[in-house]
C-alpha positions in Angstrom: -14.6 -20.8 -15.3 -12.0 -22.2 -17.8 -9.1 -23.7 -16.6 -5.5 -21.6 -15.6 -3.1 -21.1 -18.4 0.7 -20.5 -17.9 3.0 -17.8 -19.4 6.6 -19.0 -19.8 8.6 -15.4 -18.8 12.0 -14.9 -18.7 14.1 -12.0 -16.7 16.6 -10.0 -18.6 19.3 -11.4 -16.3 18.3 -15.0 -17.0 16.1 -16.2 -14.4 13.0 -17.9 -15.5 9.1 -18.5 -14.3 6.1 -19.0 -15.2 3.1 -16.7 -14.9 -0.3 -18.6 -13.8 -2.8 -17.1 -15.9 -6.7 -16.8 -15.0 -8.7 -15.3 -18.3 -12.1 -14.3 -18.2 -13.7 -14.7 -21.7 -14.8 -10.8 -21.3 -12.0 -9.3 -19.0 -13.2 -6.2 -18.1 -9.9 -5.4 -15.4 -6.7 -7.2 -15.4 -4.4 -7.4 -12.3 -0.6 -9.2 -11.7 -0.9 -10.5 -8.1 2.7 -10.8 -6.0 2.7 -13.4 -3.7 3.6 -13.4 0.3 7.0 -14.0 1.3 7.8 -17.7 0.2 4.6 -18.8 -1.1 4.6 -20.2 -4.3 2.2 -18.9 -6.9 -0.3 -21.7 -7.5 -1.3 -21.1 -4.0 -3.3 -18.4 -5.0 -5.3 -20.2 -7.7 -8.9 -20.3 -5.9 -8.1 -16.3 -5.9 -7.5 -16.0 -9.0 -10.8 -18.2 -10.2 -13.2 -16.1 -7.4 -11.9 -12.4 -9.3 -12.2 -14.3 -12.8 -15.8 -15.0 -11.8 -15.7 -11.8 -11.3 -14.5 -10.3 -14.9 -11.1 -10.1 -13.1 -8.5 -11.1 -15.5 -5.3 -12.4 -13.1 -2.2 -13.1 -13.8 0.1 -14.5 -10.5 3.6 -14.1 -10.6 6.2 -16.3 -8.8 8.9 -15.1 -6.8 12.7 -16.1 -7.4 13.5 -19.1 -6.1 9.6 -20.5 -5.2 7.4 -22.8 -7.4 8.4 -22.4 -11.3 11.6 -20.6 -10.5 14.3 -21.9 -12.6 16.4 -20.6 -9.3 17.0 -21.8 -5.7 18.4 -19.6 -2.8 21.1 -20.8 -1.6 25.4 -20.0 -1.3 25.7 -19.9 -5.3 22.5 -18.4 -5.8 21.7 -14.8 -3.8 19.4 -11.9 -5.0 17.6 -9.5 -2.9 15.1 -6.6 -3.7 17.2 -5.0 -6.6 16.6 -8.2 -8.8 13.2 -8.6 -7.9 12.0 -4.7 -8.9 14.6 -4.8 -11.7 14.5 -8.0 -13.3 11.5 -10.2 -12.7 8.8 -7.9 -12.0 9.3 -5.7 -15.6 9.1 -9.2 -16.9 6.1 -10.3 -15.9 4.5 -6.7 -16.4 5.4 -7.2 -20.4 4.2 -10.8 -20.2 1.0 -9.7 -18.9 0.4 -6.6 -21.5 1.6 -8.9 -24.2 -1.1 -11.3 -23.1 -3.9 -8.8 -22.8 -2.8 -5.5 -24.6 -5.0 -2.3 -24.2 -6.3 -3.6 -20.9 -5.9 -1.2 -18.0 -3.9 -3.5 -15.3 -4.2 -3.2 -11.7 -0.8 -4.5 -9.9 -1.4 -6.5 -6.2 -0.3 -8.3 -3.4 -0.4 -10.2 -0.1 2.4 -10.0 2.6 5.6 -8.9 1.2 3.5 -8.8 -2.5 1.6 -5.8 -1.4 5.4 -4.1 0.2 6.8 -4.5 -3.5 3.7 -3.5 -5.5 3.9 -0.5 -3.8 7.8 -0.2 -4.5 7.4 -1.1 -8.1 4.5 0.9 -9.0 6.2 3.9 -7.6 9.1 3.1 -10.0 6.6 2.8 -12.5 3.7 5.4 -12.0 1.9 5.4 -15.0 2.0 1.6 -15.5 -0.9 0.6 -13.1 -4.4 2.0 -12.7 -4.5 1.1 -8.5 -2.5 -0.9 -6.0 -4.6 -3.7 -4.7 -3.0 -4.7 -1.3 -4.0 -7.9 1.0 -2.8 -8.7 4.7 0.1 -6.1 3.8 2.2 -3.8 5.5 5.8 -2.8 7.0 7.3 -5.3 8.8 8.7 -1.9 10.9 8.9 -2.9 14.3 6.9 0.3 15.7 3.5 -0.5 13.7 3.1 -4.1 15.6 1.2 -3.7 19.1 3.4 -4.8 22.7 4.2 -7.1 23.3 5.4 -8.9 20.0 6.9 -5.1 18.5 10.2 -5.8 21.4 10.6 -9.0 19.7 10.8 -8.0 16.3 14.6 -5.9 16.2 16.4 -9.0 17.9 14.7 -11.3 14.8 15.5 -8.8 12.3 19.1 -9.1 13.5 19.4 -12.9 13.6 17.7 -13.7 10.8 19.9 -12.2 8.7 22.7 -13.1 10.7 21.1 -16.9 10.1 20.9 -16.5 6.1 24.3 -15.6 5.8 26.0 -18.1 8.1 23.4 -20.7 6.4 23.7 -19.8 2.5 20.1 -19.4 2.7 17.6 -18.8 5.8 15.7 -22.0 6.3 12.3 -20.8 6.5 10.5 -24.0 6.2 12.6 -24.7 9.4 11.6 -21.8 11.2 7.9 -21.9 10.5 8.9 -18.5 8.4 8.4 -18.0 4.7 10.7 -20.5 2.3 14.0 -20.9 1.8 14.8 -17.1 1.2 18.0 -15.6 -0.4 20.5 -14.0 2.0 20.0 -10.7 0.1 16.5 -10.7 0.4 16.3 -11.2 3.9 18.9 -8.4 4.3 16.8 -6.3 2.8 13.4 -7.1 4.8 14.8 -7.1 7.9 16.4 -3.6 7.2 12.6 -2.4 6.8 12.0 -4.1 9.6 14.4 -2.1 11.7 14.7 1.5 9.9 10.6 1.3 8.6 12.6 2.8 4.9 12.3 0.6 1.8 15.8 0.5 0.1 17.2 -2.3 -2.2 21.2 -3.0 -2.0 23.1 -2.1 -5.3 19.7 -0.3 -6.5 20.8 3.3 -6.8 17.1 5.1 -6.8 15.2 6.3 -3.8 12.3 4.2 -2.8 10.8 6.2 -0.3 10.6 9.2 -2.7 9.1 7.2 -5.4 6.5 5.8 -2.9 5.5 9.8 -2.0 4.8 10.9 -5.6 2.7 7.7 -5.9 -0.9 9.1 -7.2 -3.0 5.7 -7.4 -5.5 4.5 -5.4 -4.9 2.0 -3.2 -7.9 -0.6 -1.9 -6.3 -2.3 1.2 -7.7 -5.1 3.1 -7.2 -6.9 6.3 -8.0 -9.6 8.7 -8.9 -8.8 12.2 -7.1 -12.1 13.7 -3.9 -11.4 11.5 -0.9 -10.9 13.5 1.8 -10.8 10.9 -0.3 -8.1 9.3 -1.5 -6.0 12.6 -3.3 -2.8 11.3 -0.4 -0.3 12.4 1.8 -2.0 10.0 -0.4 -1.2 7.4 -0.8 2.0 8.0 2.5 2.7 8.0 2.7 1.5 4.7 0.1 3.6 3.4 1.8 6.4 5.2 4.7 6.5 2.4 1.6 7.0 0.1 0.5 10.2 0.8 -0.8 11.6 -2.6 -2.5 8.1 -3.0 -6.6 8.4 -2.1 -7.2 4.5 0.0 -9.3 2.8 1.7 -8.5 0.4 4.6 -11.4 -2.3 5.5 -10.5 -5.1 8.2 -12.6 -8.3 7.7 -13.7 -10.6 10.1 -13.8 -14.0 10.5 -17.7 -14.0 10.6 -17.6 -12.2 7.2 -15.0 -14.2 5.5 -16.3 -17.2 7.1 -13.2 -19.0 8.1 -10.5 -17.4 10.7 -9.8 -14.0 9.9 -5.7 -14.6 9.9 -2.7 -14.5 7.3 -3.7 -17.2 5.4 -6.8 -18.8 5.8 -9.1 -16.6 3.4 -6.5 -18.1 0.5 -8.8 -21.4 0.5 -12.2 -19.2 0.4 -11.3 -16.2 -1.2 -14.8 -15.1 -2.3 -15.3 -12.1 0.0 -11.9 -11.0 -0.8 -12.7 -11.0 -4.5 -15.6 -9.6 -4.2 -14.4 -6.3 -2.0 -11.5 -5.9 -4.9 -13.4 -6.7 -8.1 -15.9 -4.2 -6.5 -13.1 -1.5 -6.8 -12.1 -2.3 -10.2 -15.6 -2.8 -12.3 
């Protein structure tokens, strides 16, 4: 497998990243891959090699204010969901068809990836072929099993209470993502405590995008995975309805490492090899 490329992409509104690039010399499925909640994107580079292996083209975006980022969260720099789904993501979705036009692309995620690949494909229904979601789901406090679910409203209160007073919430602190915008964490923890998607100042109904969604969606997840519990992502697939998906929990046994958030990042082959199976 050749080495990653990078895509210099720049968001209507200014902010600038790089895509990490993973080309097959015979792509026969292309995919953009959104990464979890404060991870930066070269994190998923062993990924993107196992589904290039695999005829997977991949193309791994990077959030605001992680990695490449020409932006850092903090009191003069604030975004939330509205600049994400407007600005960044149509921007790496034209980098990505400029790169490889004609290819049928599949869009992805792990953690908060696979929340806004589901919010941006439902935006954008007849951009994607199928939603590819990892270790996903709501963070809605309902879908998480007792005793951790009556912990969750009191966090989703405080850590936006946190971010504000702060400038920024300081995740690597808290064990909890990175340093996250204000905004952003306004608008996760509102999921968190209504179970609706919604992005402040974005004036178009989430939720009703999500239910007219028509693609099909291959979800996966780890049976040890506690930030990613099973009734979380059911909920999500829940606001799918018209979408036909299938939901397959993996164990550690057949991952081969523990079955948790982020472990199967460093041996990601039975992961590529359950969503290049859906794709080829």
């Amino acid at each position: 497998m050749s080495a990653h490329t990078i895509i210099d992409v720049a968001a209507a509104d200014g902010h600038r990243f790089q895509l990490l690039a993973q080309v097959p010399p015979q792509p026969r499925a292309a995919v953009l891959w959104l990464p979890a909640l404060g991870v930066a994107a070269r994190h998923y580079l062993a990924l993107a090699e196992a589904l290039g292996a695999r005829d997977v083209a991949v193309f791994v975006h990077e959030w605001r204010g992680n990695g490449s980022s020409s932006l850092r969260a903090g009191r003069r720099d604030d975004w939330g969901y509205r600049e994400l789904l407007l600005h960044d993501l149509p921007a790496a979705e034209a980098a990505v068809r400029s790169a490889l036009p004609g290819l049928a692309l599949r869009l992805g995620g792990h953690s908060l990836g696979g929340q806004l690949a589901c919010c941006h494909a439902g935006l954008h229904p007849e951009a994607f072929t199928a939603l590819w979601l990892v270790a996903s789901g709501t963070p809605w406090w309902p879908g998480f099993p007792a005793p951790r679910r009556w912990l969750l409203p009191p966090a989703y209160r405080f850590l936006p209470w946190l971010a504000h007073r702060r400038g920024a919430l300081p995740g690597r602190q808290l064990g909890f993502g990175g340093n996250e915008a204000r905004g952003l964490i306004q608008d996760w923890a509102r999921v968190g405590l209504s179970g609706r998607y919604a992005a402040a100042g974005l004036a178009v109904d989430l939720e009703a995008a999500m239910r007219a969604l028509a693609l099909p969606v291959n979800a996966l997840l780890f049976e040890a995975d506690w930030l990613a519990p099973a009734g979380s992502m059911r909920h999500l697939l829940s606001k799918l309805p018209a979408a036909p998906a299938t939901l397959r929990i993996l164990s550690g046994s057949e991952l081969g490492t523990r079955a948790d958030h982020f472990s199967w990042m460093k041996s990601p082959a039975i992961v590529a090899d359950a969503l290049a199976s859906a794709a080829l």
